[in-house]
N, C-alpha and C positions, 0 to 999 in steps of 0.2 A: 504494500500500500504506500503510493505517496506520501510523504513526510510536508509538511504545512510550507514549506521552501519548495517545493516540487510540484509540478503536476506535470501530467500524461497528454500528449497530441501527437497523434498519430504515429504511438509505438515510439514516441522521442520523449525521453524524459525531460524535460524543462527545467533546467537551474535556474538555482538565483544567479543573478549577473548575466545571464546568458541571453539573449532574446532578437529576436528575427524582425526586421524592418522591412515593409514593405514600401517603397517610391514608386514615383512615375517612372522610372527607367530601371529597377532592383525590384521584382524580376520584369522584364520588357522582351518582345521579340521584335529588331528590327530589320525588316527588311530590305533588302539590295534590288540591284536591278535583275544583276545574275542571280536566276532561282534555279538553274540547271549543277544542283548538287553532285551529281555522277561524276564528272570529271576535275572535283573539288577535294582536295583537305580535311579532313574535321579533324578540327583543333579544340581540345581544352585548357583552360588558362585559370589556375586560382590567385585570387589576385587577395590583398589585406596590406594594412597598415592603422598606424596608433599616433600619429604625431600630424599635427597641424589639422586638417578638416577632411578623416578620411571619405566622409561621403563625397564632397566637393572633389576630390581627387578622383574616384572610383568615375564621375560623372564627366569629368575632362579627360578621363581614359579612353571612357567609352566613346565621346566624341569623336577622338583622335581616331581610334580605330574605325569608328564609321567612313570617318571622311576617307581612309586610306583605299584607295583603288584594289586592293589584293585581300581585301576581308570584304566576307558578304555573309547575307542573313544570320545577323548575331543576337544570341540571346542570352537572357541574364538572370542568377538568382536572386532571389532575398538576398538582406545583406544581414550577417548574423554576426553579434556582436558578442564577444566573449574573454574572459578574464586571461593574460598573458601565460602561458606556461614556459619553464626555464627560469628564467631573473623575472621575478615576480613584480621588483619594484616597478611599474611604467605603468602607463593607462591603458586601459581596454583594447582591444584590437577589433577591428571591422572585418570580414572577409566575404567575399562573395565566389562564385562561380561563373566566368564567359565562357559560350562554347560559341563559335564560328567557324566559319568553310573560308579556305584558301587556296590558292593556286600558287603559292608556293613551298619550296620543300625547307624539311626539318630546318637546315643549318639559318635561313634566311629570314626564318620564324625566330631562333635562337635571337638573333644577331637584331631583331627589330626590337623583341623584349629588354635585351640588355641596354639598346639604346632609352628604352620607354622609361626602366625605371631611372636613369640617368635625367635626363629630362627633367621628371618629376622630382629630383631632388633628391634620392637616393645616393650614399658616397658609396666609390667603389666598394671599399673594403668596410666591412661591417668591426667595430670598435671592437664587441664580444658575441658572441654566440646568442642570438633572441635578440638582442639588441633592439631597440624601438625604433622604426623607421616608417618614413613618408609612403612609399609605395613598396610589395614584393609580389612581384607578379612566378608565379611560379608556370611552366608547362608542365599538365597532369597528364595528358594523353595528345596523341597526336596519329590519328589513323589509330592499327592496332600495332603500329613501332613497338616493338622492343630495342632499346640503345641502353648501353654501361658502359660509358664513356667517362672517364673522371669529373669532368665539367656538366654531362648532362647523361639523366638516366630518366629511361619511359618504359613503364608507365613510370610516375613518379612514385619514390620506393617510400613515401609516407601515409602518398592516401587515404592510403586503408585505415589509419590509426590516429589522423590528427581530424575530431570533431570539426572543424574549422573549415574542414575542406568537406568531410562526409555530408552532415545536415545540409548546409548549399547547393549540395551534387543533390543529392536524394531529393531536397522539396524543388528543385529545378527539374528534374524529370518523371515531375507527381503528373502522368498526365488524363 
């Protein structure tokens, strides 16, 4: 039985500090011109950050990638908000789930991410491990790729076990 901090939706236990946002764009499906998916990409992206306005961030992401000619029909979860794990001391962190179609390969997807969180104000090098940061966009899946590459591995080898990324994934493809 739920404990008075707890209750039950849809088989997800609800913590305290935990809780799902629904916006106009968190979850959104927007559409491209290219709807001819078959000779497309599918890409998934988990994206989260804790410093400065991560919804306002998450929303200039999303734009960015609309506007980019080589991502099409993108849609998006809830943005679920939940208590740091690792170094505890920091604020909350946001995270949500993009899945989009691409017509380009793994390495060029790689290589725009790393630009994005640049962009957005992420330092190279992360200070410590958890560390609190403006944007981390992660690649969870990309096709059914499997890559174990030092720099980059798919599926991504945490999914499974970081809440952050499952809830998002899961109520994104409630359908």
């Amino acid at each position: 039985m739920p404990s008075k901090k707890s209750s039950h939706y849809l088989g997800i236990e609800k913590k305290e500090n935990h809780t799902l946002f629904f916006t106009p764009l968190f979850p959104s499906i927007l559409k491209s011109k290219n709807t001819n998916k078959s000779n497309l990409h599918s890409l998934t992206l988990g994206i989260g950050g804790n410093l400065k306005s991560p919804i306002h961030t998450f929303y200039k992401l999303l734009s960015w990638l609309k506007k980019h000619p080589n991502f099409f029909y993108i849609s998006t979860s809830p943005i679920y908000k939940n208590p740091p794990f690792g170094y505890k001391n920091q604020p909350h962190f946001y995270n949500a789930t993009i899945k989009l179609y691409t017509n380009l390969c793994i390495r060029e997807v790689f290589s725009i991410i790393f630009y994005l969180e640049r962009r957005f104000g992420r330092a190279r090098k992360r200070e410590f491990k958890n560390a609190p940061r403006i944007l981390d966009i992660d690649i969870l899946f990309f096709d059914d790729l499997y890559i174990n590459f030092p720099h980059l591995k798919l599926p991504h080898p945490y999914f499974k076990t970081r809440e952050s990324v499952i809830i998002p994934l899961m109520v994104q493809h409630l359908d």
